[in-house]
C-alpha positions as CSV (number, residue, x, y, z in Angstrom):
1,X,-11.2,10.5,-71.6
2,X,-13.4,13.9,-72.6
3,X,-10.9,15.3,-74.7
4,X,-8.6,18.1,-74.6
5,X,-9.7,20.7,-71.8
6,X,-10.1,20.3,-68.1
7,X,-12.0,17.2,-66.5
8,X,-12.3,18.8,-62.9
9,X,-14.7,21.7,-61.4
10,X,-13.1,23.7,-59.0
11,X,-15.0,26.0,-56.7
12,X,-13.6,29.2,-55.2
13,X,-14.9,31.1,-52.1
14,X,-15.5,34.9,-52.7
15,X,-12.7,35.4,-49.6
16,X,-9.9,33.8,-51.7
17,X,-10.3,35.3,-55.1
18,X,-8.2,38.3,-54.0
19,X,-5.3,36.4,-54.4
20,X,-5.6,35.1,-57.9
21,X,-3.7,36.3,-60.9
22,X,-5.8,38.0,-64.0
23,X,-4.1,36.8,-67.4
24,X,-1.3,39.6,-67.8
25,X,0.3,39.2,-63.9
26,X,0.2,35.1,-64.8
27,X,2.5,36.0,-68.6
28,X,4.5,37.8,-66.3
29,X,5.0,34.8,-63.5
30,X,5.7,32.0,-66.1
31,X,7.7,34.5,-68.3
32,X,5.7,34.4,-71.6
């Protein structure tokens, strides 16, 4: 209904953004 792009918000604690993945470790998990 808005379009293309995300209709959510997502907040993330300080404590748990040690476990995300920056933009070259996530090419390498979905093998692009």
């Amino acid at each position: 209904p808005y379009g293309e792009g995300w209709i959510i918000k997502v907040k993330v604690k300080d404590s748990n953004t040690d476990n995300l993945l920056n933009a070259e470790a996530y090419k390498e998990v979905i093998g692009a």
